[in-house]
Backbone as CSV, one residue per row, in Angstrom:
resi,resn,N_x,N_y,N_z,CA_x,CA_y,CA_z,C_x,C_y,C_z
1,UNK,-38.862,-20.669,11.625,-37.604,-20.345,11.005,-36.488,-20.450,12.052
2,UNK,-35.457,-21.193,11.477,-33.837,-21.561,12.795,-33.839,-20.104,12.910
3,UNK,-33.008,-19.697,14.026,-32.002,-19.045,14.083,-30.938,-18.918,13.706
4,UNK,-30.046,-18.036,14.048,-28.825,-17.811,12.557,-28.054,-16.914,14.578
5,UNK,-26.990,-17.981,14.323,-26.127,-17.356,15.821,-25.225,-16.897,15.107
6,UNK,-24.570,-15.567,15.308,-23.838,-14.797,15.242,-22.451,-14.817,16.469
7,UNK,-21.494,-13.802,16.035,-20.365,-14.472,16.468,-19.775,-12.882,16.394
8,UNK,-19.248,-11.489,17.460,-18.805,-11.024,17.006,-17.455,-10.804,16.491
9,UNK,-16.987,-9.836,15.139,-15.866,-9.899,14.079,-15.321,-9.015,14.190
10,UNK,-14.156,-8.674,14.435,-13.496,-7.488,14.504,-12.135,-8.030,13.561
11,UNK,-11.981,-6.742,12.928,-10.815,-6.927,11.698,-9.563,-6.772,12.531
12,UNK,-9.440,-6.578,13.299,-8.246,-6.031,14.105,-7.530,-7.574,14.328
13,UNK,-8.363,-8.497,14.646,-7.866,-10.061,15.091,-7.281,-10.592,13.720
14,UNK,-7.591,-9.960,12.701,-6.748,-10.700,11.541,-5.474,-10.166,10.977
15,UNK,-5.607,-8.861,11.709,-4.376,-7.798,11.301,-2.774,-8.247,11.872
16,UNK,-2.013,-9.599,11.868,-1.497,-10.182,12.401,0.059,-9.977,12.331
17,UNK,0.398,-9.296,11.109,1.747,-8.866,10.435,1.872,-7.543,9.813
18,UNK,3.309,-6.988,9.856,3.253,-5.959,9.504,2.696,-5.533,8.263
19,UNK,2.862,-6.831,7.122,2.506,-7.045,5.675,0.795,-6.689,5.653
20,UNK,0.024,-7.639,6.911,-1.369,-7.492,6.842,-1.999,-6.002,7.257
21,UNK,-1.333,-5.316,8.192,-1.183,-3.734,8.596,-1.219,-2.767,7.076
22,UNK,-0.029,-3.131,6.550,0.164,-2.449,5.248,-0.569,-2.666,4.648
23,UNK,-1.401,-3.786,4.005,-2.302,-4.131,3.167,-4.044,-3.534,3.367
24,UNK,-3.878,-3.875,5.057,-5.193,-3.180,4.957,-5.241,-1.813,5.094
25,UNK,-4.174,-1.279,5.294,-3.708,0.093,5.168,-4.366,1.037,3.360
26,UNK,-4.018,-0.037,2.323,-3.854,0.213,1.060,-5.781,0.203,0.595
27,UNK,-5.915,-0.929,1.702,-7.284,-0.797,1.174,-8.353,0.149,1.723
28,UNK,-7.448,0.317,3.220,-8.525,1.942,3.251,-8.434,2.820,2.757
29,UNK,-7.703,3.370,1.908,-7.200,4.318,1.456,-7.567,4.484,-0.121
30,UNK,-8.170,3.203,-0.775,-9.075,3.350,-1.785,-10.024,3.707,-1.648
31,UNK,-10.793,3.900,-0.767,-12.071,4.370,-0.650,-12.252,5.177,0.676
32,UNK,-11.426,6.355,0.470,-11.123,7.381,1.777,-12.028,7.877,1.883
33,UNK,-13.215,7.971,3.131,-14.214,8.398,3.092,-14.769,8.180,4.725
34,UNK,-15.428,8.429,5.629,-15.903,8.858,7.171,-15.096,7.443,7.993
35,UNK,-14.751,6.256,6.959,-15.098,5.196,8.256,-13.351,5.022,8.121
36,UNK,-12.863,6.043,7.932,-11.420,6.004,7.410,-10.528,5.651,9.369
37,UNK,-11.581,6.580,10.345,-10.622,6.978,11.148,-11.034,5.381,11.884
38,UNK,-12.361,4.985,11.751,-12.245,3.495,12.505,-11.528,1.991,11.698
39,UNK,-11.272,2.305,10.640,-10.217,1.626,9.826,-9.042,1.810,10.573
40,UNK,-8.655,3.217,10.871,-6.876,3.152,11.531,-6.890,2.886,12.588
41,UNK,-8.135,2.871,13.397,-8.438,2.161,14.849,-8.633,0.659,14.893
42,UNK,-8.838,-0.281,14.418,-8.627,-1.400,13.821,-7.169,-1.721,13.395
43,UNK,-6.645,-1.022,12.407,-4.779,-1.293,11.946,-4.002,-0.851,13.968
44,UNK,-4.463,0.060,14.747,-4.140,0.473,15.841,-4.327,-0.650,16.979
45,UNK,-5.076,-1.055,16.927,-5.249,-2.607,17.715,-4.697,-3.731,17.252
46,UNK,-4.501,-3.746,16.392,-4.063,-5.477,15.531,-2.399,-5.585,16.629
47,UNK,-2.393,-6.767,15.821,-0.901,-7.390,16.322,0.538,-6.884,15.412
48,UNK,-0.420,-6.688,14.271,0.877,-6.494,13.232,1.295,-5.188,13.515
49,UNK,0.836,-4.178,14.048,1.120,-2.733,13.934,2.850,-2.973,15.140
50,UNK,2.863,-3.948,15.451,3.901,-4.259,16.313,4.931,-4.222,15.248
51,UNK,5.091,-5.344,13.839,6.072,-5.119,13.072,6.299,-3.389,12.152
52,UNK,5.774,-2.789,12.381,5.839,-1.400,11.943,7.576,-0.771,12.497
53,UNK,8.403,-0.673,11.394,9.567,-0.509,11.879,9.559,1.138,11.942
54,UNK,9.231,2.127,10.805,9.360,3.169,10.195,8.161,3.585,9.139
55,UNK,7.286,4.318,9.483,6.891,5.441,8.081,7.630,6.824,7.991
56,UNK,7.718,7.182,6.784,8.117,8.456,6.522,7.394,8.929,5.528
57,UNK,6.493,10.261,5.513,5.649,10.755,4.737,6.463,11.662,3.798
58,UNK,6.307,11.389,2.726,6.758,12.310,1.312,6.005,13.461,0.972
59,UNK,6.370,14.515,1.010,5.716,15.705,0.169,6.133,16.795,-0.363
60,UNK,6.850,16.564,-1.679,7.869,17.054,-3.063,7.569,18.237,-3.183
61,UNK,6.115,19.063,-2.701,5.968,20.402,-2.636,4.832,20.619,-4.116
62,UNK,4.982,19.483,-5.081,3.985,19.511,-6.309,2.885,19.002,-5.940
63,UNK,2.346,18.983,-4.477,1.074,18.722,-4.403,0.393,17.063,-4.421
64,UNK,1.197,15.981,-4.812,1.744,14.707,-4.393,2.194,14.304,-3.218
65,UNK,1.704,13.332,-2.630,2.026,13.444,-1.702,2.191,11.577,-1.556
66,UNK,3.077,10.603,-0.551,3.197,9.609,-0.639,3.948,9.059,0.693
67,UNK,3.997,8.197,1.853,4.238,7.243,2.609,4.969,5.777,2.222
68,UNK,6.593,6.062,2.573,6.706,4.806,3.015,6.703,4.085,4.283
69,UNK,6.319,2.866,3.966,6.097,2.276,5.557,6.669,0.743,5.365
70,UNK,8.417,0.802,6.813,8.885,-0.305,6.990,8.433,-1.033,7.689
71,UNK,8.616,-2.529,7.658,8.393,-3.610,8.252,9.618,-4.282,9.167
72,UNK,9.442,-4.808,10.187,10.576,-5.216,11.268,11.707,-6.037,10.670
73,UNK,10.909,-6.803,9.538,11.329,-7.756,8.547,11.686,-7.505,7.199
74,UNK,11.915,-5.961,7.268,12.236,-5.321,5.875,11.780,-5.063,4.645
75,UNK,10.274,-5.510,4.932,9.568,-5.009,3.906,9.407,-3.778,3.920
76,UNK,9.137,-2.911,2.334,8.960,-1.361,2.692,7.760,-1.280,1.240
77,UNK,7.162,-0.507,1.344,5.525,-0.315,0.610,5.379,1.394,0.759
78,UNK,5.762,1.621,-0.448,5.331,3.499,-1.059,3.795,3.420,-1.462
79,UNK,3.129,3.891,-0.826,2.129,4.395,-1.126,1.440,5.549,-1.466
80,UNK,0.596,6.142,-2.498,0.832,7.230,-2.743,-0.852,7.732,-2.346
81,UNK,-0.912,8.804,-1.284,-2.186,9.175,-0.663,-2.542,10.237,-1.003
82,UNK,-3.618,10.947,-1.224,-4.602,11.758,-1.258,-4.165,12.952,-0.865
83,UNK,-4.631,14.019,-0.723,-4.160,15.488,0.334,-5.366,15.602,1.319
84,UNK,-6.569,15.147,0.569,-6.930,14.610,2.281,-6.835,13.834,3.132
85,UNK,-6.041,12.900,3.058,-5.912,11.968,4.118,-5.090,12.547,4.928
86,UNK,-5.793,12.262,6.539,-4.733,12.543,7.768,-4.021,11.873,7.680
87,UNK,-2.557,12.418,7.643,-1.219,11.408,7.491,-1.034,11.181,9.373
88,UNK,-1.323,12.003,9.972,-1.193,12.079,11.583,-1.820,10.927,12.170
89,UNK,-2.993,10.789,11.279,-4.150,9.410,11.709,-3.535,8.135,11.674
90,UNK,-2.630,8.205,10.064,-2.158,6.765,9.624,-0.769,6.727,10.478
91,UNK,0.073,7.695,11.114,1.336,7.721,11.776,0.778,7.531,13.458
92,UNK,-0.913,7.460,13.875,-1.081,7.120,15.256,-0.745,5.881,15.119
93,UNK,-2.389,5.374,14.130,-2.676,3.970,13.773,-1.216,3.013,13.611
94,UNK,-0.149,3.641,12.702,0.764,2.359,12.920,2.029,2.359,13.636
95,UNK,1.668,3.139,15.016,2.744,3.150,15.872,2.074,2.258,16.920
96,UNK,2.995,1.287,17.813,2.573,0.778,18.583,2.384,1.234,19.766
97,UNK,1.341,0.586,20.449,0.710,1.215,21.391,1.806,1.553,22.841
98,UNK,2.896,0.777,22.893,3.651,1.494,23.914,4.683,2.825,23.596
99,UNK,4.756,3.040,22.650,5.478,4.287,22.140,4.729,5.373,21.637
100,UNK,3.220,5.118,21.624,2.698,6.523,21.782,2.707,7.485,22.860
101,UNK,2.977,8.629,22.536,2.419,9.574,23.134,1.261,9.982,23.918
102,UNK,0.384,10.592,24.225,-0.838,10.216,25.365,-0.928,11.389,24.305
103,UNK,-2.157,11.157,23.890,-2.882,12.616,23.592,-3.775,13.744,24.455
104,UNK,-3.121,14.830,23.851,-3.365,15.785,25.104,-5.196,16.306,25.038
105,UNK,-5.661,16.860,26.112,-6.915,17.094,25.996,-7.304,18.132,25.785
């Protein structure tokens, strides 16, 4: 039997625009569940997290809760999240990596 060569894949190399950030943003968030925090570690490496102009998290006090998130290029995408989702996770994940903060130990 051939062999079968493998190649490793990381989602982070396709994450290229702020649009592709947002999108795969939408799709972790359908199925919020353990592999949530290496999903925003992936959107946290990509290239696109660079066009990330602005999120601002919504919460009306009725227990709803919702994120918009701008693009450098003016796209903007309301999304409406869970009460469990770490909003702190998705505000590391799409800040770029020279304007974070150092997390403390």
């Amino acid at each position: 039997m051939a062999k079968v060569k493998t190649y490793p894949w990381d989602p982070a190399d396709h994450i290229e625009t702020g649009e592709d950030a947002i999108l795969f943003l939408k799709i972790s968030l359908e199925d919020y569940d353990s592999t949530f925090n290496a999903l925003m570690d992936c959107i946290a490496r990509s290239q696109g997290v660079a066009e990330i102009a602005s999120l601002v998290c919504h919460e009306p006090g009725d227990g709803n809760r919702s994120i918009t998130i701008t693009t450098t290029s003016g796209a903007e995408e309301t999304i409406v999240i869970s009460p469990e989702v770490d909003v702190d996770s998705i505000r590391r994940a799409l800040t770029p990596a020279h304007a974070r903060e150092p997390i403390s130990p």
